[in-house]
C-alpha positions as CSV (number, residue, x, y, z in Angstrom):
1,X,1.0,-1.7,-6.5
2,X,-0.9,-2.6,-9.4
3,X,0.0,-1.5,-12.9
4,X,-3.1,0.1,-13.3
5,X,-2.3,2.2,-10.0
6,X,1.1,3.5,-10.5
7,X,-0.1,4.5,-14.3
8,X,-2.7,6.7,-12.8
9,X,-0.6,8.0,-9.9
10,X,1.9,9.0,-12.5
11,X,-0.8,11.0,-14.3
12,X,-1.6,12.9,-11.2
13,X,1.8,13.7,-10.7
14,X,1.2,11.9,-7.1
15,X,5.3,10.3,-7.7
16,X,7.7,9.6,-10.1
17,X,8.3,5.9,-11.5
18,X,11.6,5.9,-10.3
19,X,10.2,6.7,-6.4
20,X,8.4,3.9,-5.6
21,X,8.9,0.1,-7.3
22,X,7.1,-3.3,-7.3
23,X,8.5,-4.2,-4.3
24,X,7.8,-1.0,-2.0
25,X,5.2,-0.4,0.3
26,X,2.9,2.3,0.8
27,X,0.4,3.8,3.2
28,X,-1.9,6.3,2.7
29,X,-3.3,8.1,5.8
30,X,-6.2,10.7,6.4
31,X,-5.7,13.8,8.1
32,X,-7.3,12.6,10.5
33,X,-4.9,9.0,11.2
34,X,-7.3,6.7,9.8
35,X,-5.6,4.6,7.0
36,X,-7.3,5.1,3.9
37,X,-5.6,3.0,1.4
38,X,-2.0,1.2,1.2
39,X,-0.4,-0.8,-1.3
40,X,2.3,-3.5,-1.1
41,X,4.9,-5.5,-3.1
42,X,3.4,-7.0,-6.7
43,X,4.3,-10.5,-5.6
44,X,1.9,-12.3,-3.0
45,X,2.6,-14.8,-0.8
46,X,4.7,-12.8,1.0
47,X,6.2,-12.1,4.8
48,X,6.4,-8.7,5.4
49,X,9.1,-7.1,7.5
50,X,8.7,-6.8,10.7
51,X,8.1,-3.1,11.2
52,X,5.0,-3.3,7.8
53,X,3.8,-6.2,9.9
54,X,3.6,-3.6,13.2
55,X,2.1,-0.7,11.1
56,X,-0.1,-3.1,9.3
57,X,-1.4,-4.3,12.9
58,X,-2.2,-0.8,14.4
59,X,-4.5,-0.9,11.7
60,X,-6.3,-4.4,12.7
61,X,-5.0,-6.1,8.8
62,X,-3.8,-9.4,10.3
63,X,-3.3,-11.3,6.4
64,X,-2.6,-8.6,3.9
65,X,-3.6,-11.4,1.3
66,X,-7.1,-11.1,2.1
67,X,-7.3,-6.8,0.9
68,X,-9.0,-5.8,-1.8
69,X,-7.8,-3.0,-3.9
70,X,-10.5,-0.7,-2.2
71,X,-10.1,2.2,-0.3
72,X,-10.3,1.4,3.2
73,X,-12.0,4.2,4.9
């Protein structure tokens, strides 16, 4: 997660700085199931593990490298 992220999910109160670090990884779904933003470990190239990799293939995101830091939906 970028700096810039975790400073403004901090101000919304979204977590605590001590629940979720540089290497964590998150995913954001819509009520309806459609993933509508994620964010991974700080450091890139990475492998992820293999259950990210699964979750991360239900989605159709083959190489994580090539995301943006847009929302998805």
């Amino acid at each position: 997660m970028s700096k810039l992220s975790e400073e403004l999910a901090l101000e919304d109160g979204i977590y605590d700085d001590q629940d979720i670090g540089a290497e964590d990884y998150g995913f954001i779904l819509g009520p309806d199931g459609e993933l509508k933003s994620l964010f991974l470990p700080d450091v890139l190239p990475f492998k992820q593990p293999k259950n990210v990799y699964k979750i991360l293939k239900m989605f159709g995101i083959r190489d994580p490298e090539q995301l943006d830091n847009d929302t998805l939906h």
